[in-house]
C-alpha positions in Angstrom: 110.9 94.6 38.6 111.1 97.8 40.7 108.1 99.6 42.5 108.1 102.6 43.7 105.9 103.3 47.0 105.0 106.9 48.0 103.5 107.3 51.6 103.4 109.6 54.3 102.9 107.6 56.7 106.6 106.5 57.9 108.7 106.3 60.8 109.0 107.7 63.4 105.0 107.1 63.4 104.2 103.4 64.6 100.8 102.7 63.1 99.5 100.0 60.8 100.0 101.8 57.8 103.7 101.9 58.5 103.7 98.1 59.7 102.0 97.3 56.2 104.3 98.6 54.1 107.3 97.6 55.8 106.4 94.0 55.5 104.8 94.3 52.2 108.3 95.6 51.0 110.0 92.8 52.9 108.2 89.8 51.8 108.5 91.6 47.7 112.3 91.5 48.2 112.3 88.0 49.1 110.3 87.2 45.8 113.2 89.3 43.7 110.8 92.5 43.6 113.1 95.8 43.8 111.3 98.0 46.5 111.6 101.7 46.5 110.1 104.1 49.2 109.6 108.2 49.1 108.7 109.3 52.4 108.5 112.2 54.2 111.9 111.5 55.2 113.7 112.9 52.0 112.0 116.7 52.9 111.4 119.0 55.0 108.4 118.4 57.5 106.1 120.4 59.4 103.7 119.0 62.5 100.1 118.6 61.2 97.7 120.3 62.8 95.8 119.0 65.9 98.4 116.2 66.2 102.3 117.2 65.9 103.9 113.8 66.2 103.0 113.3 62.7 105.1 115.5 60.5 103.6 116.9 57.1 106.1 117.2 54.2 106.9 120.2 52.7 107.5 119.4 48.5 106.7 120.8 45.1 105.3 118.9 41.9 108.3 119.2 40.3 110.4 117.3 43.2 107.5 114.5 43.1 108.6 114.2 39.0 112.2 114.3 39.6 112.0 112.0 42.1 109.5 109.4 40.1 112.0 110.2 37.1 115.1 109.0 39.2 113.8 105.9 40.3 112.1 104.6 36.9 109.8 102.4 38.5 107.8 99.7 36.9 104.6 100.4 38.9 103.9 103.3 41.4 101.7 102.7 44.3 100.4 105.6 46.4 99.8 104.7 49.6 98.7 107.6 51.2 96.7 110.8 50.4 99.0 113.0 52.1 100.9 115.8 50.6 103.2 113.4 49.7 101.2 111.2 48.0 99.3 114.3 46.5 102.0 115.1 44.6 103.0 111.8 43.4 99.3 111.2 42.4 100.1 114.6 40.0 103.1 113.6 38.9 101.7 110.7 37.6 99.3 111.7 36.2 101.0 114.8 34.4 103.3 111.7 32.6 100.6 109.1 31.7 101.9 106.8 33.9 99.8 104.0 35.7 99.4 104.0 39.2 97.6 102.3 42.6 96.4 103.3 45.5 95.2 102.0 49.0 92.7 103.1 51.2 94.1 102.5 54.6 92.4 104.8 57.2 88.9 106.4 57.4 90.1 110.3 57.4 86.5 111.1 56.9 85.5 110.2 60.3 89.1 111.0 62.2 88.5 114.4 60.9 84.6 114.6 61.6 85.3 113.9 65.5 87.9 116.9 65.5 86.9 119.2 63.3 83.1 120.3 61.7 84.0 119.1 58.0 81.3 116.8 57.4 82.0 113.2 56.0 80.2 113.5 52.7 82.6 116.2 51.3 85.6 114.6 52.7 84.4 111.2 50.6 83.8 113.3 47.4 87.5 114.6 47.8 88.9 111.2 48.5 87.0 109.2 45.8 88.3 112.0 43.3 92.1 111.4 44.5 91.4 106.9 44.5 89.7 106.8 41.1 92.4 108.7 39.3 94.5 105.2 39.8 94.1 102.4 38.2 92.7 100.6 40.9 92.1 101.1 45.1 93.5 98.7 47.3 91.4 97.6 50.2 91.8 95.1 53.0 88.6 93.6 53.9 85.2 92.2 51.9 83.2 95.5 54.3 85.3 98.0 53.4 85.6 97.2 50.0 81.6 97.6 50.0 81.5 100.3 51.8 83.7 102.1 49.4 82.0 101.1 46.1 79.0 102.2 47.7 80.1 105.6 47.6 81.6 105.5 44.4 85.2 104.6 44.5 86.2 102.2 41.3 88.1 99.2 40.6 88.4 98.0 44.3 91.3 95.3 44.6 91.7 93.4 47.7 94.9 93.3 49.8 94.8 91.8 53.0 97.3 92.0 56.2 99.5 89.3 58.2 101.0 88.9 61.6 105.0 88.0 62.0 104.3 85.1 63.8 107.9 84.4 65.0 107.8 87.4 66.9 104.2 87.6 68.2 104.2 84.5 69.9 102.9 82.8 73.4 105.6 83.2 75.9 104.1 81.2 78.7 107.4 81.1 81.0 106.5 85.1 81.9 104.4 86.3 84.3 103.5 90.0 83.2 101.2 90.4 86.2 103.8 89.2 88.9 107.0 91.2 87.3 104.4 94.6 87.2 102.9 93.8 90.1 99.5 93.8 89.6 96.7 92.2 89.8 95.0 89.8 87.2 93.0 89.7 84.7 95.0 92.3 82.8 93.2 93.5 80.1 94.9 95.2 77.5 95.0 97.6 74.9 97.2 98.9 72.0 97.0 101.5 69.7 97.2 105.1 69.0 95.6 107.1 72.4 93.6 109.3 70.2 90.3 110.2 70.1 89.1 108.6 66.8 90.5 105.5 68.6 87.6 105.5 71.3 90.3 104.4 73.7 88.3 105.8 76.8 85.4 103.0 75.6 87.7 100.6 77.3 89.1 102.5 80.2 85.6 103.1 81.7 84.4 99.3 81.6 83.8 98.2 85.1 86.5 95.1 85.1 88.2 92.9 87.5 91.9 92.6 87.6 94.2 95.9 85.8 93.7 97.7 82.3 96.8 97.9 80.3 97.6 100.2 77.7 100.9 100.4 74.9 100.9 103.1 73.1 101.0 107.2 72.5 99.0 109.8 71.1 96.8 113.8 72.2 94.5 112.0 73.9 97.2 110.4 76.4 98.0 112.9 79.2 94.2 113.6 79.6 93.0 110.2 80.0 95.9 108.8 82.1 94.9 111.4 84.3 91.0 110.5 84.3 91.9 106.9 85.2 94.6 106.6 87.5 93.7 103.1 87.9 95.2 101.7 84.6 98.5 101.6 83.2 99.8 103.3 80.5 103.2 101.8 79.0 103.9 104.6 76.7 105.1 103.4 73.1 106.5 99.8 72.6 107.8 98.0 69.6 109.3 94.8 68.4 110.1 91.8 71.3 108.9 94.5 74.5 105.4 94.8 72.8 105.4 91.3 71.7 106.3 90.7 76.0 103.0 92.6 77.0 100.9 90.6 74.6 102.2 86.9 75.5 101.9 88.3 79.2 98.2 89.7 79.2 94.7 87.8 79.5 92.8 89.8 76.5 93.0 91.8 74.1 90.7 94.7 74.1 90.1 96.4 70.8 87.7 99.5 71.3 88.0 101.2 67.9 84.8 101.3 66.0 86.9 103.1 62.8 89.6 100.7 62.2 89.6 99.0 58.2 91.6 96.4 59.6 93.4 96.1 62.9 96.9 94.8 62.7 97.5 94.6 66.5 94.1 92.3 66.5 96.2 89.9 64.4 99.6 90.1 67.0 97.6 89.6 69.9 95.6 86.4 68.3 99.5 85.0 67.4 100.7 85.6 70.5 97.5 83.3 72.3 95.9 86.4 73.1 91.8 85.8 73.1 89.8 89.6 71.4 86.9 91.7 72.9 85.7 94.2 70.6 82.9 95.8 69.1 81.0 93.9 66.0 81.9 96.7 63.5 84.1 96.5 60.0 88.0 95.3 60.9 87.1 92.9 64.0 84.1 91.3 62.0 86.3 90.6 59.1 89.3 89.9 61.0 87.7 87.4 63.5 84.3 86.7 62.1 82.5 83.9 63.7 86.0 81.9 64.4 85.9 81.2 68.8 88.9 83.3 69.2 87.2 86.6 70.4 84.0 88.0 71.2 82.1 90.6 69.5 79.6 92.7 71.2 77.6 96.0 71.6 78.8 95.3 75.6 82.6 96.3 75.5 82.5 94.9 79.0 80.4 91.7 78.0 83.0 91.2 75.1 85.8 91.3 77.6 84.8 88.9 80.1 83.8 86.2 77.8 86.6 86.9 75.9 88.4 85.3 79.4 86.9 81.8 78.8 88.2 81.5 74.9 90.9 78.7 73.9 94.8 80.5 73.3 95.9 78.0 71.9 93.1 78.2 69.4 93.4 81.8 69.1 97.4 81.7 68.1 96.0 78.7 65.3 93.8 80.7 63.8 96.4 83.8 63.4 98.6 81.2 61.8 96.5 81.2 58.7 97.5 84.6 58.2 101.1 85.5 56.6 102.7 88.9 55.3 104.0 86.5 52.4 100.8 85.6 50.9 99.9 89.7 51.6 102.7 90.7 49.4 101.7 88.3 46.4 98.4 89.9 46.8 100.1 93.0 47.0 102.1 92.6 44.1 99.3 90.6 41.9 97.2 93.9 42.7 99.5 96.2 40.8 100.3 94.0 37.7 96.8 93.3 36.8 96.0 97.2 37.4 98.7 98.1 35.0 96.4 96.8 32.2 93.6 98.7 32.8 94.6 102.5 33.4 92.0 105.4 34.9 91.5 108.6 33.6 91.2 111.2 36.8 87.3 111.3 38.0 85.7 115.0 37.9 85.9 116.4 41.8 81.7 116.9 42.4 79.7 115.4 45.4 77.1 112.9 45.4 75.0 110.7 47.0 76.4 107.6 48.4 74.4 104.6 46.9 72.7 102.1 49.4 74.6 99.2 50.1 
C-alpha cells in the first residue's frame, strides 16, 4: 500500500503540522504502509507574504499530475491548502481520483488578525477546497463541531501523540541553576507570532523567569518589550526536550490552536499546563488534574505550580503516534469508498452549533 501526502508545510518550518506528518509517516512505515511526501522542497519557493520563513512553492497543474502520475499512489492525502496542495486537490480531481484532506490550522483567524479579510469568506473558500475530498480530517470532538457547523462534510477524526522516549522528566538537571536564573520558570513554546497571542503570557505579573523556545515576526519586537524574559530562539529534538524536563510550567497562551502538540511534550516530560479554556487545551487536557484552565492566564499559571508531574507525564502516556497513524490510515481507507464530488464556491451562513 503506498500513500501519497502533499503538504506545504515542511522543513525547514518547525510547527505541528510538520511534527504530524512526520510521525504519521513514521509509525505507517512500521505497519508496512509505503509513505510518499511532495513538498515544497521538489520546487522553486518564494517567502509568503507578511512572514518570509515560510516559503510558498512556485508549480503548475500539470507538474501536480505528473507528479501524482509518478508515484501511483493508492490514496492521496492533502494536508494542506497551500499552493501546493491546491494543485494536488486539481490534479485529483481532473483524474477522478479519491482524495483526503485535514484541517490543521485556523487560516481564517491567522489571516483576520493581519490582514482585513473577514473570516466568513475565508471559511466559504476553505469549506469549497475540504468538501471536494472524500472526507476532512480533524483532531479534536470541538473542532470537528465547529467545522460541521459551518458546512464542511464527512468530518473524520485523527488525533495527535507525544514521543514519549524523548519528551521525558529529566530530574538530574537543574535548568534554573545552569541558566542562572531564578525559579519558578515558566515557559513557553511555539511560533512568536501574533495569532499565537504570545505577549498574553509575557505580560502576566509572575514570580520566578518567563522562558520562551521558539521563532517567528513577532520575535524581535517583543523581546524588546520585555527584557525580563528569555528568549531561546528555535530548539528541536533532546535541547527542546532539556527546557521542558528543566521548567516548572508549561504556559500555553494560544486561544487558536486545533490541537497543541507541544501541550502533549511538556505533559510527557512532567511538565504541569496553564492555558486558556478554549478548543485544543479543553480537548487535550479536559478535566484530567494535569493543568489548569482559566480566563486568568496568570491564575492558570500559578495553580498550575501545585499539580502532580508525575501525574501529568501518566496521563500523556495514554497518548501514542502509533495509534494516531492507525487512525490515520483507517481514515483514508474508509474515505476511499465514499468519494465527493467538488462543492459549488458560494457563502453562507454558518449554522448554530
Amino acid at each position: 500500500m503506498r500513500i501519497l501526502i502533499a503538504t506545504d508545510a515542511w522543513h525547514p518550518q518547525v510547527n505541528g503540522v510538520v511534527r504530524s506528518l512526520e510521525q504519521t509517516a513514521r509509525e505507517l512505515r512500521k505497519l508496512g504502509t509505503q509513505v510518499e511526501f511532495l513538498t515544497p522542497a521538489a520546487f522553486r519557493t518564494v517567502p509568503m507574504p507578511t512572514y518570509p520563513d515560510i516559503r510558498l512553492a512556485l508549480l503548475t497543474p500539470g507538474m501536480a499530475a505528473r507528479h501524482l502520475d509518478a508515484v501511483a499512489p493508492d490514496y492521496v492525502h492533502i494536508a494542506t491548502e497551500g499552493p501546493l496542495g491546491i494543485m494536488m486537490r486539481r490534479a485529483c480531481l481532473n483524474r477522478g481520483r479519491v482524495f483526503t484532506t485535514s484541517y490543521h490550522t485556523r487560516f481564517p483567524e491567522y489571516l483576520s488578525a493581519r490582514a482585513p479579510v473577514p473570516e466568513r469568506l475565508s471559511y466559504a473558500w476553505l469549506r469549497h477546497f475540504h468538501n471536494a475530498g472524500a472526507g476532512v480530517m480533524v483532531s479534536t470532538a470541538t473542532l470537528e463541531h465547529e467545522l460541521r457547523a459551518r458546512g464542511f462534510r464527512t468530518l473524520l477524526r485523527w488525533s495527535r501523540g507525544v514521543d514519549a522516549e524523548l519528551f521525558r522528566p529529566r530530574p538530574e538537571r537543574d535548568l534554573a541553576a545552569e541558566l542562572g536564573l531564578p525559579r519558578p520558570l515558566f515557559l513557553s513554546v511555539g511560533r512568536v507570532a501574533v495569532e499565537k497571542n504570545i505577549e498574553a503570557f509575557l505580560a502576566l505579573d509572575l514570580p520566578g523567569t518567563k522562558l520562551v523556545v521558539g521563532d517567528g515576526p513577532a520575535r524581535a519586537e517583543l523581546e524588546a518589550r520585555y527584557p525580563d524574559a528569555r528568549f531561546l530562539g528555535m530548539l528541536e529534538g533532546e535541547a527542546l526536550a532539556r527546557i521542558y524536563a528543566g521548567a516548572d510550567v508549561f504556559v500555553f497562551p494560544s486561544l487558536t490552536d486545533t490541537f497543541g502538540i507541544v501541550l502533549l511534550e511538556a505533559l510527557a516530560s512532567g511538565l504541569p499546563v496553564a492555558a486558556f479554556p478554549v478548543a485544543g487545551p479543553k480537548d487535550v487536557i479536559g478535566t484530567a488534574p494535569v493543568g489548569v484552565l482559566d480566563g486568568d492566564l496568570r491564575a492558570s499559571a500559578l495553580g498550575a505550580l501545585k499539580l502532580d508531574r508525575d501525574e501529568a507525564r501518566a496521563f500523556a502516556l495514554r497518548q501514542s503516534w502509533e495509534s494516531s497513524a492507525r487512525q490515520f490510515l483507517a481514515n483514508v481507507i474508509e474515505a476511499q469508498s465514499r468519494p465527493r464530488q467538488a462543492a459549488p464556491f458560494r457563502l453562507r451562513r454558518a449554522r448554530a452549533g
